[in-house]
CHARMM internal coordinates of N, CA and C (Angstrom, degrees):
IC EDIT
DIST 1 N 1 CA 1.4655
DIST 1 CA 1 C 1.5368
ANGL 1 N 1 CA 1 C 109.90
DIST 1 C 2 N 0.9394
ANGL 1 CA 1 C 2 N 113.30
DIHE 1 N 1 CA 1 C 2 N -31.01
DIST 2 N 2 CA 1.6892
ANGL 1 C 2 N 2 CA 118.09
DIHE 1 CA 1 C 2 N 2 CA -173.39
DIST 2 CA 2 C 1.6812
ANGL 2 N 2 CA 2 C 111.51
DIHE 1 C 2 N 2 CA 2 C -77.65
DIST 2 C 3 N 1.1791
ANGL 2 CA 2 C 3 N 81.10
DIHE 2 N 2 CA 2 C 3 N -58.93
DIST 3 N 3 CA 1.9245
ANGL 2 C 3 N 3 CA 91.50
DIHE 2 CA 2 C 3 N 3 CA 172.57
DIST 3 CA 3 C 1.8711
ANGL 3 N 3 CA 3 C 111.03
DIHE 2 C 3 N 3 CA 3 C -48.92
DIST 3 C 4 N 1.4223
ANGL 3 CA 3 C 4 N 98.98
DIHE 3 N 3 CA 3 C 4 N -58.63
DIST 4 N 4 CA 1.7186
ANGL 3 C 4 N 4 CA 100.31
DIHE 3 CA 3 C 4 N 4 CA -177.81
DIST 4 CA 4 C 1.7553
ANGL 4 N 4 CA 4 C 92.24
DIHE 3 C 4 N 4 CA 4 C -57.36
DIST 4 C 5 N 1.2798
ANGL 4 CA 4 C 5 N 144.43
DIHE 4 N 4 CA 4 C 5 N -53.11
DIST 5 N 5 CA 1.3807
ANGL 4 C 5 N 5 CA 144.90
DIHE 4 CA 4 C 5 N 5 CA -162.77
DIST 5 CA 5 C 1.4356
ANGL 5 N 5 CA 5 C 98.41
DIHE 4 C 5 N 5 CA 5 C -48.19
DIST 5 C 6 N 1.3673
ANGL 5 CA 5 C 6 N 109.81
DIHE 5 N 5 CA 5 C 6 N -62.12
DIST 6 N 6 CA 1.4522
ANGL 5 C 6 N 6 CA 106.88
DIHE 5 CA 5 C 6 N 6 CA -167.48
DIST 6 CA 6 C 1.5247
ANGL 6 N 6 CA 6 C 112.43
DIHE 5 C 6 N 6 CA 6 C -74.71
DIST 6 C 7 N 1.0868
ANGL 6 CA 6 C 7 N 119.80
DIHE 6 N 6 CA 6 C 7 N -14.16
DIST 7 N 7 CA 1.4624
ANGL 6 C 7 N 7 CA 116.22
DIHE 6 CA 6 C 7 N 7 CA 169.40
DIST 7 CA 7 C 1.3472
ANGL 7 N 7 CA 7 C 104.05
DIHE 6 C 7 N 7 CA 7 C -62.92
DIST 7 C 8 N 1.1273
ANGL 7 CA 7 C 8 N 119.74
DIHE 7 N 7 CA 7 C 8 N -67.56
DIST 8 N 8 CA 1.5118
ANGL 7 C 8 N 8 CA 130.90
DIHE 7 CA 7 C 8 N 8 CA -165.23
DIST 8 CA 8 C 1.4650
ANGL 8 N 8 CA 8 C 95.45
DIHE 7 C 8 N 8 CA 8 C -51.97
DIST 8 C 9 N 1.2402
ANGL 8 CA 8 C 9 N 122.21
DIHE 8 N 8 CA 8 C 9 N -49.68
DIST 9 N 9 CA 1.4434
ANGL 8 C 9 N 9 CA 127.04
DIHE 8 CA 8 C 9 N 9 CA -177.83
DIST 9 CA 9 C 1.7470
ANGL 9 N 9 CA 9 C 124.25
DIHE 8 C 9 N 9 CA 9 C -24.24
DIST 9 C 10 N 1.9183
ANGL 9 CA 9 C 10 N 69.63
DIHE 9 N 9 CA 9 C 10 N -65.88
DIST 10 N 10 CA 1.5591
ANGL 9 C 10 N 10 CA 79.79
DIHE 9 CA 9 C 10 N 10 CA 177.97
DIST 10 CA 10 C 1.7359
ANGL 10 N 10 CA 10 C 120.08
DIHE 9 C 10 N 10 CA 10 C -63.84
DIST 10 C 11 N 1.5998
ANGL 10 CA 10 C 11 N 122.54
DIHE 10 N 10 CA 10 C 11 N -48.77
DIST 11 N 11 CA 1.2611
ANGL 10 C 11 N 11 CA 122.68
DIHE 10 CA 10 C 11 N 11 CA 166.59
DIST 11 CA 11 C 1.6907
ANGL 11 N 11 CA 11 C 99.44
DIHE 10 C 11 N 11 CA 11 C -14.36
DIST 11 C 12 N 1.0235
ANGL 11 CA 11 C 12 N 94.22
DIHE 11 N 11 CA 11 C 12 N -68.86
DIST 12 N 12 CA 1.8241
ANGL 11 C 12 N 12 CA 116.13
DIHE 11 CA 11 C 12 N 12 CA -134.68
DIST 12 CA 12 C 1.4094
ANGL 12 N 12 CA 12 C 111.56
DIHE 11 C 12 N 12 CA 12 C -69.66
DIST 12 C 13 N 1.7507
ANGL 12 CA 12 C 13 N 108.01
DIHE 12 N 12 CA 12 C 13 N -23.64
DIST 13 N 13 CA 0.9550
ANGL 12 C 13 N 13 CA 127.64
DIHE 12 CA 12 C 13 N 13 CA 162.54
DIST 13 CA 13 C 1.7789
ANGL 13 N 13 CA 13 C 121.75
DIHE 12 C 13 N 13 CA 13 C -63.25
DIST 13 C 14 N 1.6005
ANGL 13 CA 13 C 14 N 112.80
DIHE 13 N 13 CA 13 C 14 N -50.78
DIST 14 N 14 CA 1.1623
ANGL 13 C 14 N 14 CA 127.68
DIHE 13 CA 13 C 14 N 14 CA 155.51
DIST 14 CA 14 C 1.6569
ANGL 14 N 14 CA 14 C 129.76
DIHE 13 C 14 N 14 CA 14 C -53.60
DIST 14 C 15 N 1.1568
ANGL 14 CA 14 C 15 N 126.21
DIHE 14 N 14 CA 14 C 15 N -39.91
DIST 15 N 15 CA 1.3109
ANGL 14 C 15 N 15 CA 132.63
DIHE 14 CA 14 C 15 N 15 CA 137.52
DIST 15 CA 15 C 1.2615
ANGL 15 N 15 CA 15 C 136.69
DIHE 14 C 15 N 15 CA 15 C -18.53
DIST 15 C 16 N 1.9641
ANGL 15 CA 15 C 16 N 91.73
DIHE 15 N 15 CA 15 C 16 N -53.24
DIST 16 N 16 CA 1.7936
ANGL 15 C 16 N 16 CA 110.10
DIHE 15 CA 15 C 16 N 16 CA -160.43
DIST 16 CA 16 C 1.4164
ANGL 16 N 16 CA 16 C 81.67
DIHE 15 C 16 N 16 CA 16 C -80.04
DIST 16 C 17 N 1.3585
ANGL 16 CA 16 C 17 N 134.24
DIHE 16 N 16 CA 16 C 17 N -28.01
DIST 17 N 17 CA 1.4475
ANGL 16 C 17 N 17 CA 104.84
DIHE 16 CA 16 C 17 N 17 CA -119.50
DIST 17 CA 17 C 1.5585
ANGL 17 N 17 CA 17 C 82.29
DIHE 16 C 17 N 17 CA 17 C -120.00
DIST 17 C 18 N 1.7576
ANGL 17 CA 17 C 18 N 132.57
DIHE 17 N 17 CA 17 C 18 N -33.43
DIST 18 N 18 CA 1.3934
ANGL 17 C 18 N 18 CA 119.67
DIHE 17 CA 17 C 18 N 18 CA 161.67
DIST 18 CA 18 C 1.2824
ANGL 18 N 18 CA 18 C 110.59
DIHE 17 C 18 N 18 CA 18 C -77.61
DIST 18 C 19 N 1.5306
ANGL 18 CA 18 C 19 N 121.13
DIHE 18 N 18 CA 18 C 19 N -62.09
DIST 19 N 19 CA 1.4294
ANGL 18 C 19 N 19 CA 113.99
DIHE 18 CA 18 C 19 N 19 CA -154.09
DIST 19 CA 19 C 1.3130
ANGL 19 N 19 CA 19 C 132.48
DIHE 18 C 19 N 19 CA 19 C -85.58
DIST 19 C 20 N 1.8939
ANGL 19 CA 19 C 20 N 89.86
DIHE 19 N 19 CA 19 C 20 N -31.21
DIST 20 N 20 CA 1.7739
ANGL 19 C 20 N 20 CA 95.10
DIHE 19 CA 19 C 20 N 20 CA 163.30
DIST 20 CA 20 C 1.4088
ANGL 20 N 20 CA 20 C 115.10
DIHE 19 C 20 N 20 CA 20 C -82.90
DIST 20 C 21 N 1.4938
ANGL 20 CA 20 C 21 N 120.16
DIHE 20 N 20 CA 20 C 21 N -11.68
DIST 21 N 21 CA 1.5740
ANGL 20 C 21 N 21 CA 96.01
DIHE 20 CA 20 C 21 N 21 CA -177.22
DIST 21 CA 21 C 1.7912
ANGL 21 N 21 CA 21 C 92.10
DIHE 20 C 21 N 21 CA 21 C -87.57
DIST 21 C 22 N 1.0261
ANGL 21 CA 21 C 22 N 140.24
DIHE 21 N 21 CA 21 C 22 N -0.69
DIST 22 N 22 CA 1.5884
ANGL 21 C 22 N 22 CA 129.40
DIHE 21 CA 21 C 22 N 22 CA 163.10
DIST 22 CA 22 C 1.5518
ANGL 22 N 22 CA 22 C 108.02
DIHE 21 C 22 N 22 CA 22 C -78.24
DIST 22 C 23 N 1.4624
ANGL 22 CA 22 C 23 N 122.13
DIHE 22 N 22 CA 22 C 23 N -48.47
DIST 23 N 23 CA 1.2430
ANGL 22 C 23 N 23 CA 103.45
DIHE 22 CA 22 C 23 N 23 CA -161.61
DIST 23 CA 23 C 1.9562
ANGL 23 N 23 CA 23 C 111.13
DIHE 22 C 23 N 23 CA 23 C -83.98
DIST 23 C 24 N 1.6958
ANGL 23 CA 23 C 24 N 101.03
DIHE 23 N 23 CA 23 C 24 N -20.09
DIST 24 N 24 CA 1.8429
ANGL 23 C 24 N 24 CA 87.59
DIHE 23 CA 23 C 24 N 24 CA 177.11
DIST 24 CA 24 C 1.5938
ANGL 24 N 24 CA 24 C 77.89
DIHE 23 C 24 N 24 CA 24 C -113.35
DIST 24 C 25 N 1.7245
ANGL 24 CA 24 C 25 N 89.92
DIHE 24 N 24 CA 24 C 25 N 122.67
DIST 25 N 25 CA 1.7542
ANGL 24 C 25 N 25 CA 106.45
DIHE 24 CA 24 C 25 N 25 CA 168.16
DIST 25 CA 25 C 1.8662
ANGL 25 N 25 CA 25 C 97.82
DIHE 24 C 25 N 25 CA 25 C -84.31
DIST 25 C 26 N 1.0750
ANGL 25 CA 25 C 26 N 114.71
DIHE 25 N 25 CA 25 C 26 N -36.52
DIST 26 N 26 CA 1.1917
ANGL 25 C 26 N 26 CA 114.24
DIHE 25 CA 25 C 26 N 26 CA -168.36
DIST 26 CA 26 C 1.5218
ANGL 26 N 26 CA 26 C 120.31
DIHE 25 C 26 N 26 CA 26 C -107.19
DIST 26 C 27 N 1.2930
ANGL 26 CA 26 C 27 N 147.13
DIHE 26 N 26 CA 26 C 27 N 45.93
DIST 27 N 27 CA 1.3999
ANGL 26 C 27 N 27 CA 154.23
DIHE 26 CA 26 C 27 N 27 CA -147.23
DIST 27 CA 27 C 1.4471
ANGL 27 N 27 CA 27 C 96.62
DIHE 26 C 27 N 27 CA 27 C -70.36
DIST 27 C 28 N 1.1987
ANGL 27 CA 27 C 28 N 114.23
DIHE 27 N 27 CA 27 C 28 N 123.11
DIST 28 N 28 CA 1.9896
ANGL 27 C 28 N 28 CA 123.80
DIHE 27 CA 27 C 28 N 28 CA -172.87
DIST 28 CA 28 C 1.4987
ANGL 28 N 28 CA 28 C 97.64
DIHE 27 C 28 N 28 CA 28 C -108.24
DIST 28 C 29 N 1.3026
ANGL 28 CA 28 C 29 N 125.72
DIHE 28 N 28 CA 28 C 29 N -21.05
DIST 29 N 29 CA 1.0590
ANGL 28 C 29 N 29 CA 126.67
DIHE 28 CA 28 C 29 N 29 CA 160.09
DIST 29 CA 29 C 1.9714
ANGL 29 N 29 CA 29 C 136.88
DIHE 28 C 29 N 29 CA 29 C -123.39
DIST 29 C 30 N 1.1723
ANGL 29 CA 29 C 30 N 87.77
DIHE 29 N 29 CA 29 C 30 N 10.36
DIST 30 N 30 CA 1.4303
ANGL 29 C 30 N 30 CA 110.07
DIHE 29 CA 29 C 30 N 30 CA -168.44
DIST 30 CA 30 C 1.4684
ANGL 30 N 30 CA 30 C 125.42
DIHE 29 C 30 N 30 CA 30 C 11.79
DIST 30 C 31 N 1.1608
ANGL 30 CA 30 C 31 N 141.45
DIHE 30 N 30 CA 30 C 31 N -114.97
DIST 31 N 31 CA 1.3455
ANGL 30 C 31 N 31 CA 120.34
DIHE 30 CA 30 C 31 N 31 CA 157.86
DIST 31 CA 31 C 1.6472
ANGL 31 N 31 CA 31 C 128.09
DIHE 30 C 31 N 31 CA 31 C -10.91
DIST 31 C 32 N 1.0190
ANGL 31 CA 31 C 32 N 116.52
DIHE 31 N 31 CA 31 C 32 N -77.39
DIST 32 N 32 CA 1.5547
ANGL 31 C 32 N 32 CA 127.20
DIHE 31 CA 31 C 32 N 32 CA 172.63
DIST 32 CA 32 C 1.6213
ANGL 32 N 32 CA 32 C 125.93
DIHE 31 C 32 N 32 CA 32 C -24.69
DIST 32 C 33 N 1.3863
ANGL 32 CA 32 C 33 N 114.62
DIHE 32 N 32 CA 32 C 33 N -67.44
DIST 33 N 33 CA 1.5377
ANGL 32 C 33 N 33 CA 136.25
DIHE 32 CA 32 C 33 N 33 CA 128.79
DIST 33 CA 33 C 1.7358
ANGL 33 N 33 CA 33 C 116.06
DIHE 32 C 33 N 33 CA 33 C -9.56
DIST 33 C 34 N 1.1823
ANGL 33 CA 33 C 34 N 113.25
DIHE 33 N 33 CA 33 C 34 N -95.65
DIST 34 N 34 CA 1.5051
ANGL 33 C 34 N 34 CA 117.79
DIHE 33 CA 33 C 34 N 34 CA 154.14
DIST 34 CA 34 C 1.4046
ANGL 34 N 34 CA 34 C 122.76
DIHE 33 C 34 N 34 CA 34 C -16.65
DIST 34 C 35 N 1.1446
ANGL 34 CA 34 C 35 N 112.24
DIHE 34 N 34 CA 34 C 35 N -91.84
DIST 35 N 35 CA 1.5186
ANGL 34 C 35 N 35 CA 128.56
DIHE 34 CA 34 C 35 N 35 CA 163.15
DIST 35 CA 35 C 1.7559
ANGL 35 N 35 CA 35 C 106.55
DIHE 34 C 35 N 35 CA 35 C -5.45
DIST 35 C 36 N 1.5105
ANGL 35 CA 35 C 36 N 104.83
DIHE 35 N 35 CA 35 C 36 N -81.11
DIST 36 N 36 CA 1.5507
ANGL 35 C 36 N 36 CA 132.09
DIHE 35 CA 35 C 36 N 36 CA -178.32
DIST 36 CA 36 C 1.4921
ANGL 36 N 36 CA 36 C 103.22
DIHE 35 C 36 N 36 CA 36 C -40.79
DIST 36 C 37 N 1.4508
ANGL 36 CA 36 C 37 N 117.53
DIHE 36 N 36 CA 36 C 37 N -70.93
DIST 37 N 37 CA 1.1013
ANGL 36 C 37 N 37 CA 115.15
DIHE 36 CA 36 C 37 N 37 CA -178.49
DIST 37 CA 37 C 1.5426
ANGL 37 N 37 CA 37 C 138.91
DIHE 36 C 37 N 37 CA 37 C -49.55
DIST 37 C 38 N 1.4586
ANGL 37 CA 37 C 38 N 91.22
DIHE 37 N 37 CA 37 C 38 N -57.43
DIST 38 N 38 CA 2.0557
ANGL 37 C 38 N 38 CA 103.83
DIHE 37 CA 37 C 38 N 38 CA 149.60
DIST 38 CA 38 C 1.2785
ANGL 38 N 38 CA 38 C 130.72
DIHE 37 C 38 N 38 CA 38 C -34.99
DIST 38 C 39 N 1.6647
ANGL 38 CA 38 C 39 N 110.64
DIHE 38 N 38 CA 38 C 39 N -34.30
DIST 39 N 39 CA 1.4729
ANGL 38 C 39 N 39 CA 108.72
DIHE 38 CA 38 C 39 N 39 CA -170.35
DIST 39 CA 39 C 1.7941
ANGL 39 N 39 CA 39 C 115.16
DIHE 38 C 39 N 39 CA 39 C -91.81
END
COOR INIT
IC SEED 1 N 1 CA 1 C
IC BUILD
């Protein structure tokens, strides 16, 4: 569980951090939002 966590981590981190921080300029819920949608 830890290993798959941190894999995903990192993705998700890389994701958040080019593509989602370009495509939501404005996050009203940031995490939460994210989170929801991913799952």
């Amino acid at each position: 569980m830890a290993i798959s966590f941190n894999k995903r981590n990192k993705i998700v981190k890389d994701l958040f951090s080019n593509k989602y921080r370009k495509r939501i300029v404005k996050p009203k819920k940031g995490k939460g939002s994210f989170k929801r949608k991913k799952t």
